[in-house]
C-alpha angles and dihedrals in degrees: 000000000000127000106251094236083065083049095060094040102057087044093064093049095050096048079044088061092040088052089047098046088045085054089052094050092046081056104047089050100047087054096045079061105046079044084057089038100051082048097055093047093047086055093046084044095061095038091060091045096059086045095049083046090052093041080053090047087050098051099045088046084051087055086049108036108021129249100268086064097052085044090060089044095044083056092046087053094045100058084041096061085046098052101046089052096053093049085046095238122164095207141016149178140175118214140207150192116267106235109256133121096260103027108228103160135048122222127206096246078182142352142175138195135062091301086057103093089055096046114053099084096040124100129214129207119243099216081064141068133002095292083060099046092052092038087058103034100040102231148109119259135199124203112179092178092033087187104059091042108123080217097056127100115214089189085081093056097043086057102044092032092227131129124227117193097163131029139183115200122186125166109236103215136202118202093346085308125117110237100155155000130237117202126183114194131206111359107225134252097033088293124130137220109267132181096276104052088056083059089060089054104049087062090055089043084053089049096048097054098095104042094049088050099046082052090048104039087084118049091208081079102067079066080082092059098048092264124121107217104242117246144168105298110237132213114251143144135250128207122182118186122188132173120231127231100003096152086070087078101058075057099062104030140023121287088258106053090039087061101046086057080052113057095032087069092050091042087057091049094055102050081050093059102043088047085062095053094265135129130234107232112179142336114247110185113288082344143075147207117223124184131199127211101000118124098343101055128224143184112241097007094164089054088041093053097049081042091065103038093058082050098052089044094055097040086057094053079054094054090036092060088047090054092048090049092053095052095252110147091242106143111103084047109112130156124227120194120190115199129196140171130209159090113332137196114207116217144170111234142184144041114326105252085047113036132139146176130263149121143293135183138081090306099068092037087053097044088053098048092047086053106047088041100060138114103275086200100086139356120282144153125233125193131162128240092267102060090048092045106131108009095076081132097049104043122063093220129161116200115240140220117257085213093051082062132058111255106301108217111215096045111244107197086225148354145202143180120245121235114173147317129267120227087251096064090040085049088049097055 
């Protein structure tokens, strides 16, 4: 038998180990809980970051749209949402045609579920999938292995990296007429869509008619889903400056001086241009894009653009002289303007909460070109036949080489540098 002093003292060992192995498992257990609880803030975290990036979104579509609009479309959302709770979806859409004279493509007018941010800005065609057959036929339509359906379209999964096993499809008319389609994708819990349930739905696609038609009756609307409506394009006239080795400056004076060279040049440009009739459309660097007669319209908007842009030369040899006489390292500073004429789309583009107007189409991809492929060496003006066509007798222009440029993308037939005007074409304006 042991000595009680070796009782005790085994006792207190062992209530010591037991203490210790209590302490583990408590552990073990509150980290188990911080481990459930940092898991739960990161995904509330990253709910209400999805929420604070639509709210963004909102209010940038409100800038751009107005607020009646967002309103049609927040009711539209809202009896979406509904609807797509009471049937037990996990995820829904409505669909509609994308404004053009002869409608090819469906948009996502709203959508809900984890695909939805994916999904909002992308276009479906409506000779493919389910959302096009309805669209086309008029009637609902029931896939209860959604994968293996003839009628489905996998292209839609593979962008938005969600699987649909089951669908529900219903037009949503307007005056007899079909404007829309409303989807709801893989019913919860196992379960699959059945007859009754696209009962249920028919009622909410019913409901939704007149909503869906009052969002789509003006085109400006589809502005508040990321599409441009699509309109006549216009002629017009696009001019790009830039200003060669700039970065030379940040080299000989401090950041702040070599801006406010900068952006004096570019300041000078712009009051040109608008002096002229013309827009400013966007910055570019140390460079900038300029159109003429779209939207706001112009007579003469080829002459006024090289006008401008011999004035804008000219002005910069000016400035240039003032920054050499006052010791600033300006000489292998030169300006190159590039100058086409065309035919011009206009379209909203960007992100929603930044989004702006300008122009698409040959002539800004030419006058772009013209300008990035010219000499650096010296300053010069380059425009393409189209936007001299005409006014052989008022510009003072001399045709140049191709193989004098870089590869000019957009393949003016031909190109020349502008020298001067002529009194005619100073008299004229």
């Amino acid at each position: 038998m042991l000595p009680t002093k070796e009782w005790i003292a085994l006792i207190t060992g062992i209530l010591g180990l037991a203490a210790t192995v209590v302490a583990v498992i408590r552990y073990f257990i509150k980290k188990e809980q911080m481990e459930g609880d940092m898991k739960r803030l990161e995904e509330r975290y990253s709910e209400l970051d999805g929420q604070h990036k639509e709210l963004l979104q909102e209010v940038g579509a409100i800038k751009a749209t107005g607020t009646a609009v967002f309103l049609i479309k927040s009711g539209i959302d809202g009896e979406l949402e509904l609807a797509m709770k009471a049937l037990q979806a996990t995820a829904s859409s409505i669909l509609v045609p994308l404004p053009a004279r002869e409608p090819s493509h469906l948009v996502f007018l709203s959508v809900h579920g984890p695909a939805a941010p994916k999904l909002r800005r992308s276009v479906i065609s409506i000779k493919k999938g389910i959302a096009g057959f309805v669209f086309s036929r008029g009637k609902p339509y029931l896939a209860v292995d959604a994968r293996s359906d003839k009628q489905f379209f996998k292209g839609m999964d593979a962008i938005s990296s969600y699987t649909t096993t089951d669908m529900m499809c219903l037009p949503i008319r307007s005056a007899e007429k079909v404007i829309g389609v409303l989807q709801f994708l893989n019913k919860s819990g196992n379960q699959e869509f059945t007859q009754h349930d696209l009962q249920i739905a028919e009622r909410f696609a019913d409901s939704l008619g007149s909503k869906v038609a009052e969002f789509i009756t003006d085109v400006r609307n589809f502005e508040l889903l990321g599409f441009s409506p699509v309109e006549e394009s216009l002629e017009g006239t696009v001019a790009f400056c830039d200003l060669t080795a700039s970065s030379l400056l940040f080299d000989a004076m401090d950041f702040t001086s070599a801006i406010s060279l900068m952006n004096s040049y570019l300041e000078r440009n712009c009051d040109i241009v608008m002096k002229h009739g013309g827009t400013v459309d966007k910055f570019l660097g140390d460079g900038a894009m300029f159109r003429f007669n779209v939207p706001l319209q112009i007579r003469d908007h080829r002459v006024r653009a090289i006008q401008a842009a011999v004035e804008m030369k000219n002005d910069f040899e000016n400035l240039k002289a003032s920054w050499l006489n006052a010791g600033i390292p300006a000489s292998p500073l030169q300006t190159r303007i590039g100058v086409a004429s065309g035919r011009l789309h206009e379209a909203i583009m960007g992100h929603p909460q930044y989004q702006s107007l300008t122009v698409m189409g040959e002539p800004v991809v030419i006058a772009a070109n013209l300008c990035a492929g010219a000499s650096r060496e010296r300053s010069i003006i380059l425009t393409d036949e189209n936007s001299l066509q005409g006014m052989e007798r008022q510009i003072q222009a001399r045709a140049v080489s191709q193989a004098s440029l870089k590869k000019i993308k957009g393949n003016p037939a031909a190109v020349s540098e502008v020298i001067a005007f002529t009194n005619s074409a100073t008299e004229d304006n």
